[in-house]
C-alpha positions in Angstrom: 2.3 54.3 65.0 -0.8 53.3 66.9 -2.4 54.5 63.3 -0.9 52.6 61.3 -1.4 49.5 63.6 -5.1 49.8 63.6 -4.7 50.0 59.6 -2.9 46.5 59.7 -5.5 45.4 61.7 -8.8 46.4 59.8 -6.7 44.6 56.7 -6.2 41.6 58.8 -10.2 41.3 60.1 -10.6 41.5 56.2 -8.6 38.8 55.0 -10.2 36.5 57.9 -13.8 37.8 56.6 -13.1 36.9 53.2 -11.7 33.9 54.1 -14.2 32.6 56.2 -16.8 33.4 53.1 -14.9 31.1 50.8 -14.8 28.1 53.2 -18.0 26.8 52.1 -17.0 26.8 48.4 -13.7 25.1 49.0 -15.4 23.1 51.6 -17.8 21.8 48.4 -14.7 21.1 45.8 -15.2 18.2 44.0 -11.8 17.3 44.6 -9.2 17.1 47.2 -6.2 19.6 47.6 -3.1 18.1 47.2 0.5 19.8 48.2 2.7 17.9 45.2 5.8 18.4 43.9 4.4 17.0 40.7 3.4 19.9 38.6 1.9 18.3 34.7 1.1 20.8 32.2 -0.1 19.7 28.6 1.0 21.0 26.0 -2.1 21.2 23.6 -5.5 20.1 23.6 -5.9 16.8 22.2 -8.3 16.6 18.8 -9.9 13.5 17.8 -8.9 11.4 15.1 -10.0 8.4 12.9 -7.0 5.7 12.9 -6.5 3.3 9.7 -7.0 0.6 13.2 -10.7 1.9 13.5 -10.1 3.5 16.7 -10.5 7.2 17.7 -7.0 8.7 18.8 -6.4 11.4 21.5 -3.3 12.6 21.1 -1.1 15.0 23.0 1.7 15.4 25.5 2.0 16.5 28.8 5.2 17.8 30.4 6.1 16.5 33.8 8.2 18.7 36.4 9.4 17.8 40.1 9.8 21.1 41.6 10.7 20.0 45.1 13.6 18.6 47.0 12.3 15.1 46.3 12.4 12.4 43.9 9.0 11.4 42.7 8.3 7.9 41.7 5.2 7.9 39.3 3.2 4.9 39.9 0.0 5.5 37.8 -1.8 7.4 35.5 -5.4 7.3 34.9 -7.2 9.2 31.8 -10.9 10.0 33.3 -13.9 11.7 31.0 -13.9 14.7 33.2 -17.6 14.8 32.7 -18.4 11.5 34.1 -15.3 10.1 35.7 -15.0 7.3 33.3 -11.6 5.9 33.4 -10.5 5.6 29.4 -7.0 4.5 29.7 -4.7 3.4 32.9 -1.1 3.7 32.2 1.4 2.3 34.9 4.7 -0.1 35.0 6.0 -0.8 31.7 3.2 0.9 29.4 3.7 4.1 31.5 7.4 3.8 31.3 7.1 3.4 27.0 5.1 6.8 26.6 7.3 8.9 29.3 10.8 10.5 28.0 12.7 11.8 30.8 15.3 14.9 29.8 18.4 13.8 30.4 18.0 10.5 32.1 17.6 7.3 31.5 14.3 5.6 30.7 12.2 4.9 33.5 9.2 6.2 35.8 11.0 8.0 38.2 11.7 12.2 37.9 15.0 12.7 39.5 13.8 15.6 42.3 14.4 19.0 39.9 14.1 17.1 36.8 11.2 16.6 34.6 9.9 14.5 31.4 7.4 14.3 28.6 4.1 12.2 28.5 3.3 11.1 25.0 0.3 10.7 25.2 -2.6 8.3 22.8 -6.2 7.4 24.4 -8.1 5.8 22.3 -11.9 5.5 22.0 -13.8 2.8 20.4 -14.9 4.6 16.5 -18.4 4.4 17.9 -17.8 5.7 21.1 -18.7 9.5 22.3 -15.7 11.0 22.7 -15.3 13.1 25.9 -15.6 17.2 25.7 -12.6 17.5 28.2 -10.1 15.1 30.1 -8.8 14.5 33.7 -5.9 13.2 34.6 -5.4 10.9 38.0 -2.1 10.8 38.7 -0.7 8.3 41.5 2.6 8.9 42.9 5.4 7.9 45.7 7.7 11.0 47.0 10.8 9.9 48.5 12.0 11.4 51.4 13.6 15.4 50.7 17.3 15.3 49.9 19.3 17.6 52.1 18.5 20.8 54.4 15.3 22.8 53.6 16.4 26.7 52.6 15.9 29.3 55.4 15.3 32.5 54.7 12.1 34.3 53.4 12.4 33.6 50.1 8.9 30.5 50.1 6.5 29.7 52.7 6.9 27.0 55.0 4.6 24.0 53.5 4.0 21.1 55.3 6.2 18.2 54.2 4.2 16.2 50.8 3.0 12.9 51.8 5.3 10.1 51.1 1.7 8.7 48.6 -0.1 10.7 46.9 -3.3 10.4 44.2 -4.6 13.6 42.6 -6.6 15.1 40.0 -5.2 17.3 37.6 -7.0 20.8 35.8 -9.3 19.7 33.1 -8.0 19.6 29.4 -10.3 20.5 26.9 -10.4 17.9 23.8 -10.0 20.4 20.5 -12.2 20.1 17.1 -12.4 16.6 15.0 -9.6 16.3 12.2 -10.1 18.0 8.8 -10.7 15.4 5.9 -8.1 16.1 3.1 -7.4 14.6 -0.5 -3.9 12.4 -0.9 -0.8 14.0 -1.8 0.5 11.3 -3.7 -0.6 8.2 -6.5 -0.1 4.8 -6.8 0.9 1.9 -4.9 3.1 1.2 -1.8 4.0 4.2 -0.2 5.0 3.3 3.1 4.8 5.8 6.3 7.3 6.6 8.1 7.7 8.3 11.2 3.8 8.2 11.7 1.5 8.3 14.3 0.1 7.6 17.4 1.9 5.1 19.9 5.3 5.0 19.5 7.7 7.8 20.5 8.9 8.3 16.7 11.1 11.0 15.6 8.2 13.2 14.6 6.2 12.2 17.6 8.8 13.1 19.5 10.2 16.3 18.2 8.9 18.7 21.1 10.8 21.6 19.9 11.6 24.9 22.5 10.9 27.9 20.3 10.5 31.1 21.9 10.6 29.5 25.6 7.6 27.2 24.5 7.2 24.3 23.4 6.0 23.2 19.8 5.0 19.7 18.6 4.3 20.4 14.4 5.1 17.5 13.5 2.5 15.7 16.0 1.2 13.6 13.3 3.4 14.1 10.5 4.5 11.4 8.1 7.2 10.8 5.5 5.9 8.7 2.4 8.6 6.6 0.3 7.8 4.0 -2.2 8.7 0.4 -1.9 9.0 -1.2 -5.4 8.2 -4.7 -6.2 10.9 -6.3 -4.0 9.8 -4.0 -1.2 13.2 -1.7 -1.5 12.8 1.6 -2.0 16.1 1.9 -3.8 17.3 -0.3 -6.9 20.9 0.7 -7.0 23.1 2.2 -4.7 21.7 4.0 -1.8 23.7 6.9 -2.3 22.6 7.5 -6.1 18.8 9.4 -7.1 18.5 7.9 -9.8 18.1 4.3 -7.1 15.0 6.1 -6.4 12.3 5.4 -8.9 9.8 7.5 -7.1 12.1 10.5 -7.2 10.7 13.6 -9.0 6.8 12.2 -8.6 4.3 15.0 -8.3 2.8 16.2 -5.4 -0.7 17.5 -5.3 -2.3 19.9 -3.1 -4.4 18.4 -0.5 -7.2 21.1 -0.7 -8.2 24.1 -1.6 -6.3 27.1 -0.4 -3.9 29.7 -0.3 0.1 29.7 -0.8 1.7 31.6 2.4 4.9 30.7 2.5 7.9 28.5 0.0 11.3 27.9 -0.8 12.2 26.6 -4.1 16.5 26.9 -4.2 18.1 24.9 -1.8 19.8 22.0 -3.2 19.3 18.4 -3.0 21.2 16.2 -0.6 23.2 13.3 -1.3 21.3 10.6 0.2 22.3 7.9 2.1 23.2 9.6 5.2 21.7 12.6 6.7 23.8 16.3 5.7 26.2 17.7 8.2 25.6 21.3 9.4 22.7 21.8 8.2 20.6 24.6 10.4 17.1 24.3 11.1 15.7 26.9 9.0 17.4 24.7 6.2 16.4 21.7 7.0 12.8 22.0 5.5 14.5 22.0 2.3 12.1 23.2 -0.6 8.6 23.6 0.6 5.3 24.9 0.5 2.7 25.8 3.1 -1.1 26.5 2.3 -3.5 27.9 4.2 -6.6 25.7 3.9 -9.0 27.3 6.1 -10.3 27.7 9.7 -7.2 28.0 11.1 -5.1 24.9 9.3 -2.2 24.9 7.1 -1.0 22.2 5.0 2.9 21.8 4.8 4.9 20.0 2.0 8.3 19.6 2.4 11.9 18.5 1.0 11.0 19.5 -2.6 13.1 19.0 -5.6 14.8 22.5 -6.4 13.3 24.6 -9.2 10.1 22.4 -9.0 7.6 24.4 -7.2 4.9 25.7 -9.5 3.2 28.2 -6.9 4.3 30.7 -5.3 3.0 32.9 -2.0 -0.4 34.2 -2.9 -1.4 31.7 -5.4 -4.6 30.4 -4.8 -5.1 26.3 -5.4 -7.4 23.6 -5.5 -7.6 20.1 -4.4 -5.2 17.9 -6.7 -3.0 20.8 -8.2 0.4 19.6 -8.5 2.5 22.3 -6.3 6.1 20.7 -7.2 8.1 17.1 -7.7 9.4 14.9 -4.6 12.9 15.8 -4.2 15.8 15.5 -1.4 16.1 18.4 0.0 16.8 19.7 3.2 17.6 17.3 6.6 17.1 14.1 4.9 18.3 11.1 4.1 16.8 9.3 1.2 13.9 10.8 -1.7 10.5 11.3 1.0 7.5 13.8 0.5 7.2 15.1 4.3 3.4 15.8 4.6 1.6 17.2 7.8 -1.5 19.8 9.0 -0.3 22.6 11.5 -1.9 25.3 13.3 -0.1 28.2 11.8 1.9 29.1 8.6 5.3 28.5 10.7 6.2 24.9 9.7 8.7 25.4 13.1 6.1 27.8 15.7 3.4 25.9 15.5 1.7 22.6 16.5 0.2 19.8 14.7 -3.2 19.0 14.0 -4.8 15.4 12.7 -6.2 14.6 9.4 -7.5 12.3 7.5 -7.1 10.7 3.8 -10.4 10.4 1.8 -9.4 7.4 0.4 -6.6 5.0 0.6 -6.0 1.1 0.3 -4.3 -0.8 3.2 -1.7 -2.9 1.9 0.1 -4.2 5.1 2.4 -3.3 7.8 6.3 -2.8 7.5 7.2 -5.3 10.8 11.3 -3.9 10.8 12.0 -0.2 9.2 15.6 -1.0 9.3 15.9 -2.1 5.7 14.5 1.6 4.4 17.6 3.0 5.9 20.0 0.4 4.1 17.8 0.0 1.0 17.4 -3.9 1.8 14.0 -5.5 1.8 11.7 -4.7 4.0 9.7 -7.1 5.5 5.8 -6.7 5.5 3.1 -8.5 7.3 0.4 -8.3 4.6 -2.7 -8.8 6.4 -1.8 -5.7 8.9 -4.3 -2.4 8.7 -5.4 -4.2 5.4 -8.6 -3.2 2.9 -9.8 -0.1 1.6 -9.8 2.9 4.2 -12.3 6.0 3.8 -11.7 9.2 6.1 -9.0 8.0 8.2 -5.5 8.8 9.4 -2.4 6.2 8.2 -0.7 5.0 11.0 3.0 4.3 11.6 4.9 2.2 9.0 1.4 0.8 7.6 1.9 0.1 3.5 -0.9 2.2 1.3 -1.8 2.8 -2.1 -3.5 6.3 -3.2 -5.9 6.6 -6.2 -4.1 6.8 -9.4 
C-alpha cells in the first residue's frame, strides 16, 4: 500500500513540475483563455475570389454550437488578418442576423443553449488589396444565466460558471489558393445566374449537406444559367412545355482541359414547371459529367439532356469541347446548365472551390427572380455589374453574355 502511495506521489510532483514549466509559455499567449460555451468550427478554408463587383470574396461557413446549459446571445463578430489584427469585416444586429441560419429555429442571433447554426460567411477585400494568409475571428457574446440543476456525478469537471460577457479569439483559419481561371460553358447573350454567389443565403449557398457525419458545401459557388429571350422570359409558351424553352438542347463546352471521371447519360427529363416528386439524391444530378481539370479541381456539368453526352469516363478533353446538350434532367424545375468547380470527383462528398470566367459581358442585374419561376418578365436593372468582365466570378442573378 505505502508502495503504491509513494508511486501516486512521484506522478503527482511530476505533473506539478511539468506544470510549473509551461506557466511561462501560457503566461506569454497572445491571447486570453476563455471558458465558453460557444464552440465555432469552419467548415473549409476560405479561397480568394475575383467578383464581377470588383471586390475580392472570402467565402466560407462556420458552424456555431452552444454546448452548455445556457443560451448564448451573439452580439458581434469581427473578421481580423490574423497576421496583423486588422479588423476586415464587423458583423453584428441585423447584418449578423442575415448571414446566420439557426437549425431548427427561427431567424435571429440567439443559439438556444444545446442548439447550434451556420455562419455564411463573405469578407471582402478591396481587388487591390493583400489578402490575408489566415483569419481570426473575434466573437462577442452574452450567456444567459444556466437553465436548471448542474449534473452531479463524475461524468465532467467542475468549471467555473462562464461569464455572463464574453469576447474571444478563435483558432486561426488558413485562407486556401486563388481561384482557377476557366473558359465559359455556354454562348450568346442573356444567360442569367441563378442561385449564385456570395451574400445571400441562396439555395446553393446554403446547401450544407451531412455526408458521412461531415459536412459538405459543393455547391459553394455554384450557379444555374437560363436564358432570358428578348422580352426577358425564359419561356415563350407554356411553362410546363420544352419546347417554351428556346435555349433547350444548347451545347455545353468543356471549361478546360481534362479528364472525364465520372457521367450519367439515361435518366429522363422532367416535366418542368414544378420540381419532380420522389426523386433521391443520387438522382437528382440528372445527366452529368465531372472532369478532372488538374491540381486537385473538378469541373461538374449537370442536368444533361438524355443520350446527349459525347464523352464518356476516361476521355481526355480540351477547352471548348462540347461534352453534351442542356437538358432537364434530374431535381429541376425548368431547362438550366448547373455549372460549378469542386474539390473531388463526388459532385455530393466534396466542397466547392471559386472560379473565374475569362471573359464575359455584364448586361445588368435581375432585381425580382420570381418571374423565372412563372415564366413572366423579369425585371432587370441595366446598369447593374454592367461592361465587359475579364477573369472574374458572376455573381447572383447578374445578366451575361458569353463569346459566341
Amino acid at each position: 500500500m505505502a508502495q503504491s502511495s509513494l508511486a501516486f506521489t512521484g506522478r503527482l510532483l511530476t505533473g506539478v513540475a511539468m506544470l510549473a514549466a509551461v506557466a511561462p509559455a501560457l503566461a506569454q499567449s497572445p491571447a486570453p483563455e476563455i471558458v465558453s460555451p460557444l464552440v465555432a468550427t469552419p467548415i473549409a478554408p476560405p479561397n480568394p475570389v475575383l467578383g464581377a463587383d470588383a471586390r475580392r470574396h472570402l467565402v466560407y461557413e462556420i458552424v456555431l454550437m452552444d454546448i452548455g446549459r445556457s443560451a448564448i446571445a451573439l452580439k458581434k463578430i469581427e473578421v481580423l488578418d490574423a497576421n496583423g489584427a486588422a479588423v476586415l469585416a464587423t458583423l453584428e444586429g441585423e447584418a449578423l442576423a442575415k448571414i446566420l441560419r439557426l437549425t431548427g429555429a427561427d431567424k435571429g442571433t440567439a443559439l438556444p443553449a444545446g442548439g447550434s447554426g451556420v455562419l455564411f460567411m463573405d469578407v471582402t477585400l478591396a481587388e487591390d488589396a493583400m489578402v490575408p494568409r489566415a483569419l481570426k475571428h473575434r466573437f462577442q457574446v452574452a450567456v444567459s444565466k444556466p437553465e436548471g440543476k448542474p449534473s452531479s456525478g463524475n461524468d465532467r469537471d467542475p468549471t467555473p460558471p462562464p461569464p455572463q460577457t464574453q469576447s474571444f479569439i478563435g483558432v486561426p483559419l488558413d485562407v486556401g489558393k486563388p481561384a482557377v481561371v476557366i473558359a465559359p460553358p455556354l454562348k450568346g447573350p442573356r444567360w442569367v445566374v441563378g442561385g449564385g454567389c456570395c451574400d445571400t443565403i441562396t439555395y446553393h449557398r446554403g446547401a450544407t449537406l451531412p455526408i458521412n457525419g461531415a459536412i459538405r458545401v459543393a455547391e459553394r459557388y455554384a450557379i444555374d444559367l437560363v436564358q432570358l429571350d428578348d422580352k426577358n422570359k425564359i419561356a415563350s409558351g407554356p411553362i410546363d412545355k420544352l419546347s417554351s424553352y428556346a435555349f433547350f438542347g444548347r451545347e455545353i463546352y468543356s471549361v478546360a482541359d481534362g479528364t472525364v471521371v465520372a457521367m450519367a447519360d439515361d435518366r429522363p427529363e422532367q416535366v418542368p414547371g414544378k420540381l419532380p416528386e420522389g426523386i433521391t439524391l443520387q438522382m437528382a444530378l440528372g445527366n452529368y459529367a465531372v472532369v478532372d481539370i488538374g491540381e486537385g479541381r473538378f469541373a461538374f456539368y449537370a442536368h444533361m439532356q438524355p443520350g446527349s453526352l459525347r464523352v464518356k469516363p476516361g476521355d481526355k478533353v480540351t477547352t471548348g469541347q462540347v461534352l453534351g446538350l442542356l437538358g432537364n434532367s434530374g431535381n429541376t424545375d425548368a431547362p438550366h446548365l448547373h455549372f460549378h468547380v469542386m474539390d473531388g470527383a463526388s459532385p455530393l462528398l466534396s466542397d466547392g472551390l471559386p472560379y473565374v470566367f475569362t471573359s464575359f459581358t455584364g448586361e445588368g442585374r435581375v432585381t425580382d427572380e420570381q418571374p423565372l419561376f412563372s415564366g413572366g418578365a423579369v425585371p432587370i436593372d441595366p446598369n447593374a455589374l454592367s461592361g465587359p468582365h475579364k477573369n472574374q466570378l458572376p455573381l447572383n442573378l447578374q445578366v451575361i453574355g458569353f463569346p459566341n
